[in-house]
Structure formats: C-alpha cells, structure tokens
PDB file of N, CA, C and O in Angstrom:
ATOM      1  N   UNK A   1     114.414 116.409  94.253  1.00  0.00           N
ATOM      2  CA  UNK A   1     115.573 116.117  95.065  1.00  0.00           C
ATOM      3  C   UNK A   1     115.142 115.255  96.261  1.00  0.00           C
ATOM      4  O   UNK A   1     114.125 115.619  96.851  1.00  0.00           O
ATOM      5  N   UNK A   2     115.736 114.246  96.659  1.00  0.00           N
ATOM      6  CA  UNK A   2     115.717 113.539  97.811  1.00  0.00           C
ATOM      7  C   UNK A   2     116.341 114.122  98.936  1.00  0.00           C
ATOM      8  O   UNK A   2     117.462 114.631  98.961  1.00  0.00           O
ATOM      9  N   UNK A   3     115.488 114.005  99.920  1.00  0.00           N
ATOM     10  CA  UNK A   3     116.145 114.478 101.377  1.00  0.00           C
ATOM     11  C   UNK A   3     117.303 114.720 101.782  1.00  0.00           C
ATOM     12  O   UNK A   3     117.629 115.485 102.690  1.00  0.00           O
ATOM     13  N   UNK A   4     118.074 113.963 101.005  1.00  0.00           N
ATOM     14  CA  UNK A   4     119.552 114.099 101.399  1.00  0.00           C
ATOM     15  C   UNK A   4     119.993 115.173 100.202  1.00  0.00           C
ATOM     16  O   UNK A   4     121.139 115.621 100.168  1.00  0.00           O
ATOM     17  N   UNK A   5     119.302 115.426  99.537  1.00  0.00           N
ATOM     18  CA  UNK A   5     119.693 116.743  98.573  1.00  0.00           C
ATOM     19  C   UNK A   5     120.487 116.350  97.284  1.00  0.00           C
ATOM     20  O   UNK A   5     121.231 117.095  96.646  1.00  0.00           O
ATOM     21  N   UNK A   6     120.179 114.982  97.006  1.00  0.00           N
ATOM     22  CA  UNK A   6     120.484 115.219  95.500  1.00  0.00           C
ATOM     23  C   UNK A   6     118.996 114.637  94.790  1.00  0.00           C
ATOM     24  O   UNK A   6     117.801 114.742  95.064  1.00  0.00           O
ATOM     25  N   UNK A   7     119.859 113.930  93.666  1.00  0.00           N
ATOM     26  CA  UNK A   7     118.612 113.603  92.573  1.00  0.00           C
ATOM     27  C   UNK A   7     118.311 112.653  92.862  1.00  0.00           C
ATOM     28  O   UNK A   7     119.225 112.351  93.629  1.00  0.00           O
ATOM     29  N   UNK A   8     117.552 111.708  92.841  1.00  0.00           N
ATOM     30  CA  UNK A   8     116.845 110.309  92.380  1.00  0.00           C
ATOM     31  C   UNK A   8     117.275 109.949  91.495  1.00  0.00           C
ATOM     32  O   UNK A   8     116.915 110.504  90.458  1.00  0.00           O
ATOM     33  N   UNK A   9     118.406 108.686  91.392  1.00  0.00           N
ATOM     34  CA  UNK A   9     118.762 108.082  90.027  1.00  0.00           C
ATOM     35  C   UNK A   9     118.596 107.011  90.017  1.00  0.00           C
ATOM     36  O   UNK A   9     118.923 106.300  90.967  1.00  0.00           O
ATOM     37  N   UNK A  10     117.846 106.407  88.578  1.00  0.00           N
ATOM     38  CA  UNK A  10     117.276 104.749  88.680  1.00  0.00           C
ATOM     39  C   UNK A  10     118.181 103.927  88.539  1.00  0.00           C
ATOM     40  O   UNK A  10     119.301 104.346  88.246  1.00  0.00           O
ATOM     41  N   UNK A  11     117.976 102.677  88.689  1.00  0.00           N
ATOM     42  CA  UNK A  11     119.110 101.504  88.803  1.00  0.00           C
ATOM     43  C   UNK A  11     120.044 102.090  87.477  1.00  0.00           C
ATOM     44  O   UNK A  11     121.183 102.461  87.761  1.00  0.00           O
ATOM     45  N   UNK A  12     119.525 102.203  85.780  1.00  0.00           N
ATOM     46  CA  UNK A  12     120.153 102.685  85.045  1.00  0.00           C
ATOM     47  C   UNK A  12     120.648 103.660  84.689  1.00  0.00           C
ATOM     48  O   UNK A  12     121.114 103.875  83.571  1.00  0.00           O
ATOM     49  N   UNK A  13     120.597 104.557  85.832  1.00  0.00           N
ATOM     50  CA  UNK A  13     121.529 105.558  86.081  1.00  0.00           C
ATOM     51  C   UNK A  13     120.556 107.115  85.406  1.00  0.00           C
ATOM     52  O   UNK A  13     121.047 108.125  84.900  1.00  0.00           O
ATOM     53  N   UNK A  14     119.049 106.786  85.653  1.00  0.00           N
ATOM     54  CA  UNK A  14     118.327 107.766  84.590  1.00  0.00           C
ATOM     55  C   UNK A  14     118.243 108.442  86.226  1.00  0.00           C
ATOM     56  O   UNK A  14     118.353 107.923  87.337  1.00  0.00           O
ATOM     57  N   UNK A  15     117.964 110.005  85.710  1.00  0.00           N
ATOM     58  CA  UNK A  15     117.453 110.986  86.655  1.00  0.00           C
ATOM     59  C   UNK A  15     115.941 111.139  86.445  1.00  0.00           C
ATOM     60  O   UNK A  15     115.415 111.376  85.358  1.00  0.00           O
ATOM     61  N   UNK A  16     115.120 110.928  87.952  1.00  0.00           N
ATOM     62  CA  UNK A  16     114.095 111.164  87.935  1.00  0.00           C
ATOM     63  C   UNK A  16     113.830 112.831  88.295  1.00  0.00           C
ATOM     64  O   UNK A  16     113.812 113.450  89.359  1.00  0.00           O
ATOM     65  N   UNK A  17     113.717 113.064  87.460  1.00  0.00           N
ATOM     66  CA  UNK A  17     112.708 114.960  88.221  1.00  0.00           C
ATOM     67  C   UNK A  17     111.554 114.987  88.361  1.00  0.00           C
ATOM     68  O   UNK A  17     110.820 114.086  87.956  1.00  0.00           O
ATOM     69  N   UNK A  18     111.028 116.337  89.144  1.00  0.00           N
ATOM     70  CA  UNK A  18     109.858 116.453  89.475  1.00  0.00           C
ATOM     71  C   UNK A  18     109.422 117.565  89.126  1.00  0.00           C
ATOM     72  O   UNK A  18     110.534 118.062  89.305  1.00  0.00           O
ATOM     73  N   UNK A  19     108.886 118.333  88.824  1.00  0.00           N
ATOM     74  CA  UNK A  19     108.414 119.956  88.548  1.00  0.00           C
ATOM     75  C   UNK A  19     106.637 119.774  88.855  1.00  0.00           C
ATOM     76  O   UNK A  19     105.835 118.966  89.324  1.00  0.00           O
ATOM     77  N   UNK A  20     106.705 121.255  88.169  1.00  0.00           N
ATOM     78  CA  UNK A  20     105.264 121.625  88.618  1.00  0.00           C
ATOM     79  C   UNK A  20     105.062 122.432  87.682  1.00  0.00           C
ATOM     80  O   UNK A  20     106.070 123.009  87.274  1.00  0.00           O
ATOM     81  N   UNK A  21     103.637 122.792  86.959  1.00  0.00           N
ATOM     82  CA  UNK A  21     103.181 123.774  85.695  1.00  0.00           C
ATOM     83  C   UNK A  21     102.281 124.294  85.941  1.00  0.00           C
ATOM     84  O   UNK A  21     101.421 123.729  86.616  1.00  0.00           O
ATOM     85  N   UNK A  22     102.148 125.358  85.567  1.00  0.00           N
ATOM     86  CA  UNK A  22     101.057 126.437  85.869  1.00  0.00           C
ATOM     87  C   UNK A  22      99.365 126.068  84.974  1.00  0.00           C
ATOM     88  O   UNK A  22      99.194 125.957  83.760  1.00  0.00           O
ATOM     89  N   UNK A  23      98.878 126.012  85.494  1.00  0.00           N
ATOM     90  CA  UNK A  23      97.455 125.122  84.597  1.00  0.00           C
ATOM     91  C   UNK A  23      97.162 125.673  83.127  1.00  0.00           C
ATOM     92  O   UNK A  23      96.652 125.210  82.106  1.00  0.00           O
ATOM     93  N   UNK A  24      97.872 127.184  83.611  1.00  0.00           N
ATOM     94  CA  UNK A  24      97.452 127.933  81.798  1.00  0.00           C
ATOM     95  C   UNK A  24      98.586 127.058  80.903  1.00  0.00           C
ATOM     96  O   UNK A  24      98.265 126.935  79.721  1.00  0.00           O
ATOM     97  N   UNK A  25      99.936 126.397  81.314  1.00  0.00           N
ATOM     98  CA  UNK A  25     100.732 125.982  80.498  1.00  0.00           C
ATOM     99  C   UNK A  25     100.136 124.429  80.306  1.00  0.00           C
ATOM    100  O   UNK A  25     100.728 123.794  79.433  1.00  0.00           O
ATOM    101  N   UNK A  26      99.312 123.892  80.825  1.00  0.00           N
ATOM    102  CA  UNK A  26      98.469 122.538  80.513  1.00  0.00           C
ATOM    103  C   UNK A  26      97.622 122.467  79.459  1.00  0.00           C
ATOM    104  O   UNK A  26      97.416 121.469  78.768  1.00  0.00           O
ATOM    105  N   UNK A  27      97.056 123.711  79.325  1.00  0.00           N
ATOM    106  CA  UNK A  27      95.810 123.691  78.308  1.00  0.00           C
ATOM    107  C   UNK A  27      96.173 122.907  77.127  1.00  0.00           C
ATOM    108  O   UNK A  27      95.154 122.372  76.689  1.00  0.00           O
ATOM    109  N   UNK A  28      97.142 122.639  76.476  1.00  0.00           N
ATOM    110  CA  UNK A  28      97.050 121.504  75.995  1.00  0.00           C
ATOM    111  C   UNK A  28      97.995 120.453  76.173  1.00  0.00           C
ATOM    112  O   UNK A  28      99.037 120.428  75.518  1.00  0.00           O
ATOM    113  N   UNK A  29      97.660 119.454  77.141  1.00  0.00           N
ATOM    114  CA  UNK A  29      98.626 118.241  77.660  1.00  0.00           C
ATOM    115  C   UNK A  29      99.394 117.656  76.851  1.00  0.00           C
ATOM    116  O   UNK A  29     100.588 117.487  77.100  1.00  0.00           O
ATOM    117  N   UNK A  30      98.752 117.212  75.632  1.00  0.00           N
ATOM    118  CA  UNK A  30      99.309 116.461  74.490  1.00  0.00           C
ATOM    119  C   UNK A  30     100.745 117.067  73.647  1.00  0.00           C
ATOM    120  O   UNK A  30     101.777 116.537  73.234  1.00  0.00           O
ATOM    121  N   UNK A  31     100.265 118.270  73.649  1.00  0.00           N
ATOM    122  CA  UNK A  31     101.616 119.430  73.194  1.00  0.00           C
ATOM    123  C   UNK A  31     102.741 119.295  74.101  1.00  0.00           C
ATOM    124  O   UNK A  31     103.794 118.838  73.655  1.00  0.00           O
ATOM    125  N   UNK A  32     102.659 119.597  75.179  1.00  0.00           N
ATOM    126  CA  UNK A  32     103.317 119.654  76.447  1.00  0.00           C
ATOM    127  C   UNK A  32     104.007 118.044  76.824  1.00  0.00           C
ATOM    128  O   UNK A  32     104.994 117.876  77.539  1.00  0.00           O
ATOM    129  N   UNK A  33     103.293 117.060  76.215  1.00  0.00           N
ATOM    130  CA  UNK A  33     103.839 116.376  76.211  1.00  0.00           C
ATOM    131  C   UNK A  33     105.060 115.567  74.923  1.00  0.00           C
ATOM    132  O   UNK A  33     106.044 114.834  75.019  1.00  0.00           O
ATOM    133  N   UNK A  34     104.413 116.116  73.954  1.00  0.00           N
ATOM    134  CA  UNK A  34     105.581 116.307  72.916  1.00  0.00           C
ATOM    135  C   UNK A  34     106.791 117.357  72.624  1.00  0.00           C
ATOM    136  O   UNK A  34     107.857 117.336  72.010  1.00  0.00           O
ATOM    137  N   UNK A  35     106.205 118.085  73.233  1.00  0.00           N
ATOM    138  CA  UNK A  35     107.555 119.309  73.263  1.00  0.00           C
ATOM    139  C   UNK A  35     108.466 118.893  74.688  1.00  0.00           C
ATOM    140  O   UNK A  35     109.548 119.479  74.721  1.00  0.00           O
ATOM    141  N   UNK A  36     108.233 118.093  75.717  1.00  0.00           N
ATOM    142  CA  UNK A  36     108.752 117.687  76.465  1.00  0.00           C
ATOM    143  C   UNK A  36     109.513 116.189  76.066  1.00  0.00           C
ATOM    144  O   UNK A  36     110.585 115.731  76.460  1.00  0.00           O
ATOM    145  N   UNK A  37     109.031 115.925  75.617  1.00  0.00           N
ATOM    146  CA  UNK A  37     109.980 114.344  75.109  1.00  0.00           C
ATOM    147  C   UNK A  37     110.686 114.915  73.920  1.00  0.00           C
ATOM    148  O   UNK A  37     111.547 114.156  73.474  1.00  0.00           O
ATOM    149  N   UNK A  38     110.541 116.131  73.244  1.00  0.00           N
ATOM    150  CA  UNK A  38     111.713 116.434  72.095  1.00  0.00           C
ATOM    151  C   UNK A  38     112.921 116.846  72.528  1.00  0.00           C
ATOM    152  O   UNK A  38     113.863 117.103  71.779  1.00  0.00           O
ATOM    153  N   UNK A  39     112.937 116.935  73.949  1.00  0.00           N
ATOM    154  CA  UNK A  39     114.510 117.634  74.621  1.00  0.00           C
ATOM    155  C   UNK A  39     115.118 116.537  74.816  1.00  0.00           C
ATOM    156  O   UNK A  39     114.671 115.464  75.224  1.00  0.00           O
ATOM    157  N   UNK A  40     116.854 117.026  74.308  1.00  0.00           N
ATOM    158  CA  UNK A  40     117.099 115.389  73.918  1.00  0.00           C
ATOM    159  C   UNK A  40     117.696 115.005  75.279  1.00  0.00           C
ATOM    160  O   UNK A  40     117.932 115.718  76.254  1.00  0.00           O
ATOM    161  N   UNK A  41     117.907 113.472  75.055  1.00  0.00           N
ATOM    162  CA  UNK A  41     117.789 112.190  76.724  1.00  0.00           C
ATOM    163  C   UNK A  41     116.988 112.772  77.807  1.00  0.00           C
ATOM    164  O   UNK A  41     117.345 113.035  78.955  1.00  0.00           O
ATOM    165  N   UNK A  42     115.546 112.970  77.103  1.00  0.00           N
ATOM    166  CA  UNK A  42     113.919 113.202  77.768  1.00  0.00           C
ATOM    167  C   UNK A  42     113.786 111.476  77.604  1.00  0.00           C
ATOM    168  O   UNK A  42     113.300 111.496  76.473  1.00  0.00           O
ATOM    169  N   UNK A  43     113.854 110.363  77.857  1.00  0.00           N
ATOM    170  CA  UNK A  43     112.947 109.199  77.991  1.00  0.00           C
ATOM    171  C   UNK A  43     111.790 109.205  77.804  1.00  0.00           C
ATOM    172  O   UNK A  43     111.253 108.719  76.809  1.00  0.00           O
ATOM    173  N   UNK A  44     111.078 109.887  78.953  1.00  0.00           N
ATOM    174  CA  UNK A  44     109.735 109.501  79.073  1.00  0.00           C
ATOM    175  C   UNK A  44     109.441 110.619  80.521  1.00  0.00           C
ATOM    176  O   UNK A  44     110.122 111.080  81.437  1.00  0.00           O
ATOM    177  N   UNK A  45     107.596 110.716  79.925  1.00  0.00           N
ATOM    178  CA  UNK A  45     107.527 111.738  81.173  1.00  0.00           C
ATOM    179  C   UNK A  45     105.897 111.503  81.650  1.00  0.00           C
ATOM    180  O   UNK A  45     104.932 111.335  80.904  1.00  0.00           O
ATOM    181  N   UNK A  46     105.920 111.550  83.261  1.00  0.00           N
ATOM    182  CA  UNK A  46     104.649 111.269  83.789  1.00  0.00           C
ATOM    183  C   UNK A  46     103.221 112.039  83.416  1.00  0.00           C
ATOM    184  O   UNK A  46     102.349 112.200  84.270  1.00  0.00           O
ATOM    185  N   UNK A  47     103.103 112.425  82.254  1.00  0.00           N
ATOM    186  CA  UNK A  47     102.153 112.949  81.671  1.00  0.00           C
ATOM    187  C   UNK A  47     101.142 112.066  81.117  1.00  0.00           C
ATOM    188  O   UNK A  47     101.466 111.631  80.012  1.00  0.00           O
ATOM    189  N   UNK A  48      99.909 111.630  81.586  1.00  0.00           N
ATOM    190  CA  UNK A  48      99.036 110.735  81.152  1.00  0.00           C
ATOM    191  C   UNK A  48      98.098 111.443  79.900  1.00  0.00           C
ATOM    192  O   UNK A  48      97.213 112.236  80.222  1.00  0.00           O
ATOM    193  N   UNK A  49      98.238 111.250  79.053  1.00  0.00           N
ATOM    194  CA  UNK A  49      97.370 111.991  77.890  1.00  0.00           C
ATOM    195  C   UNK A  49      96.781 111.167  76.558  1.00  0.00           C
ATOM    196  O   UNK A  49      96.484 111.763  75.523  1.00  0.00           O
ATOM    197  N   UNK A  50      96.637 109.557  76.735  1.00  0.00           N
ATOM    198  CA  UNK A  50      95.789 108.737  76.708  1.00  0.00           C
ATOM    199  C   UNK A  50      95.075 108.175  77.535  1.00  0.00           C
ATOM    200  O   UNK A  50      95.328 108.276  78.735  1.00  0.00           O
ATOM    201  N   UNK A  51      93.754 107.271  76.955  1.00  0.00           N
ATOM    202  CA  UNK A  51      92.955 106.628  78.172  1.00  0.00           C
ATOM    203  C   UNK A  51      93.512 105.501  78.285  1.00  0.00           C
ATOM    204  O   UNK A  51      94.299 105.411  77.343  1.00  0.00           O
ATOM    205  N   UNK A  52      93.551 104.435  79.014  1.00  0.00           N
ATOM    206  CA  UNK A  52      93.322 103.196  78.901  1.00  0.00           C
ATOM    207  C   UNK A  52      92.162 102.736  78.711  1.00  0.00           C
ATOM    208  O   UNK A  52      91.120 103.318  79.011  1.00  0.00           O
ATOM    209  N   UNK A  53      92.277 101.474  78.112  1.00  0.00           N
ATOM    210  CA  UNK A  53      90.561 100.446  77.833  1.00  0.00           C
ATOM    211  C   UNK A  53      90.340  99.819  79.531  1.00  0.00           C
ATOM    212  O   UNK A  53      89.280  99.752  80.154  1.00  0.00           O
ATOM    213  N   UNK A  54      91.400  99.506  79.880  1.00  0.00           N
ATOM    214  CA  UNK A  54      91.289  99.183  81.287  1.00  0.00           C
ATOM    215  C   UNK A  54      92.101  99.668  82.850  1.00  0.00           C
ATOM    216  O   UNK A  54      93.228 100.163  82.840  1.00  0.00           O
ATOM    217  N   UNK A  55      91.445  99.468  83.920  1.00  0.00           N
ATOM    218  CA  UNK A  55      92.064 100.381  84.807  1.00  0.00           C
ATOM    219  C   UNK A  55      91.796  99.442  86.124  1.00  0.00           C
ATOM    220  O   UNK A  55      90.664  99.153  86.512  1.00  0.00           O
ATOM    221  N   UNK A  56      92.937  99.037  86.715  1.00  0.00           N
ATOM    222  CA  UNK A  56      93.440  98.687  87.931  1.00  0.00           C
ATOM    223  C   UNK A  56      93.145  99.379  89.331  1.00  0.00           C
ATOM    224  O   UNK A  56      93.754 100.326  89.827  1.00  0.00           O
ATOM    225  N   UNK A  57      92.383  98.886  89.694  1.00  0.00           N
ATOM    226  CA  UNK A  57      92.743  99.599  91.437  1.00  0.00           C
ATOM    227  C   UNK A  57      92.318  98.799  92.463  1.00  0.00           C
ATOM    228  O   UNK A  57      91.265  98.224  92.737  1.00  0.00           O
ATOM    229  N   UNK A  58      93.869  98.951  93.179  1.00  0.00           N
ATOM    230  CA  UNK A  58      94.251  98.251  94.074  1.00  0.00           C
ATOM    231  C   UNK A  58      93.647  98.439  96.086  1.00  0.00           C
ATOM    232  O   UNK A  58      93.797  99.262  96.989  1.00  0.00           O
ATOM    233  N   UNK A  59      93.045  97.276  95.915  1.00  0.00           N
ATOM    234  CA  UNK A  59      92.078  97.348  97.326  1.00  0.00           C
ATOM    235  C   UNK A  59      92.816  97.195  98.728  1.00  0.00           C
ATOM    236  O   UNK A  59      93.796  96.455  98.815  1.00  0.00           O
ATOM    237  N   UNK A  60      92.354  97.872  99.776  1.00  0.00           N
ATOM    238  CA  UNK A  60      92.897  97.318 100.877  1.00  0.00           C
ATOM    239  C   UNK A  60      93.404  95.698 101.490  1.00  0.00           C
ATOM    240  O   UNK A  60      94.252  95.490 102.358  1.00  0.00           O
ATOM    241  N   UNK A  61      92.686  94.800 100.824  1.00  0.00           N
ATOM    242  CA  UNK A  61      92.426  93.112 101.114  1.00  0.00           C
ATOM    243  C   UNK A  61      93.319  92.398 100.678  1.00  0.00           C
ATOM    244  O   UNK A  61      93.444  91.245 101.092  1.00  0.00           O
ATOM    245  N   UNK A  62      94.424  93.108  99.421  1.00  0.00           N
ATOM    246  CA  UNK A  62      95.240  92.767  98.479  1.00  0.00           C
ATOM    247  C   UNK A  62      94.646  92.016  97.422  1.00  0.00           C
ATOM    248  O   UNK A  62      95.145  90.995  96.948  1.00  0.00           O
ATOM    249  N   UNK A  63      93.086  92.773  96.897  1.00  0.00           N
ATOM    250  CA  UNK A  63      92.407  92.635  96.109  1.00  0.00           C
ATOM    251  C   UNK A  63      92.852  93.359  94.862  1.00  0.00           C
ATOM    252  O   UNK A  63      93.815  94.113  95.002  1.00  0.00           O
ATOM    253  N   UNK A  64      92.301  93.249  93.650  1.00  0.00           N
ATOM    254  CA  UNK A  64      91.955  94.387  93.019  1.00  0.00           C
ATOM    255  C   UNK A  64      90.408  94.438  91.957  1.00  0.00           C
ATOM    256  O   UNK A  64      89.716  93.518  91.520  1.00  0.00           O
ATOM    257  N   UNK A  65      90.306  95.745  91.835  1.00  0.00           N
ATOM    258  CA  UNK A  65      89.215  95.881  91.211  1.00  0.00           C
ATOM    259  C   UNK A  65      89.594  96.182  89.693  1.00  0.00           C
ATOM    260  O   UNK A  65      90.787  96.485  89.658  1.00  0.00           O
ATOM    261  N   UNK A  66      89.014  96.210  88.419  1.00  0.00           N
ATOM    262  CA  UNK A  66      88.927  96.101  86.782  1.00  0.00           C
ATOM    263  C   UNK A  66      87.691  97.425  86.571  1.00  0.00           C
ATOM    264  O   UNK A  66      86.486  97.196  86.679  1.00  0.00           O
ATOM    265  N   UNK A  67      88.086  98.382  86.354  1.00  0.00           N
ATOM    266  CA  UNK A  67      87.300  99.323  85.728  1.00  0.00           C
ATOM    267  C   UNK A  67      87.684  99.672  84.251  1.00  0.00           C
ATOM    268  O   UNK A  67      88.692 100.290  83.910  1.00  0.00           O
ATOM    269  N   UNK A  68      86.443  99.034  83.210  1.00  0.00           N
ATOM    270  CA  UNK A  68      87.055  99.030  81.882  1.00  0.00           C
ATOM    271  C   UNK A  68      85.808 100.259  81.499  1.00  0.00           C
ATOM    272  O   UNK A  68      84.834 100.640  82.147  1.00  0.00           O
ATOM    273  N   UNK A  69      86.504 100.775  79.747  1.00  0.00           N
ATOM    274  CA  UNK A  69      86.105 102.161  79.686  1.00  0.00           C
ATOM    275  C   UNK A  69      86.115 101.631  78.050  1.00  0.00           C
ATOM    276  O   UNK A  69      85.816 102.411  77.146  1.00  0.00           O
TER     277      UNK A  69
END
C-alpha cells in the first residue's frame, strides 16, 4: 500500500503487491514461484530463480560495471 493507503497501480492498470514469506516457505523458490504465477491474473512476480549470463551494476559516476557468470 502507498502512503496514502491504497494500492500501487501501473500505467496499465496492474496492481503491484508486496508481501513477505517465512524462509521455511522459500525452501524451494522455483515451486513458489510456479504455484504463484498459477493464480489466475498473477502476471508476473519478483521472484528471481534464474541466473543471468550477465549482470549490470550501476556506479556512482553514471558508469556501469558488466559482471558476467
């Protein structure tokens, strides 16, 4: 919820939520992340449970640095 007490809704009208999980319900991310996108108009959810080959990070200088894996 945003300060003013409702939801966060994106330009297309999607609701952003936020929650929180107990670490024993993490033990496996990948699950958690498919049983979470099967609830239906789930989009998409901030669960990272691939790697990338490459990784961005952004420097103070308005640099960035390339960390590949």
């Amino acid at each position: 919820m945003l300060k003013e007490g409702y939801p966060y809704v994106t330009e297309n009208g999607n609701f952003i939520l936020d929650t929180t999980f107990s670490p024993s319900s993490l033990s496996d991310i990948q699950k958690k992340e498919i049983e979470l996108k099967s609830i239906p108009e789930v989009l998409e959810v901030g669960l990272f449970t691939r790697r990338a080959n490459i990784y961005y990070k952004a420097m103070d200088n308005c640099s960035f640095d390339i960390a590949e894996f």
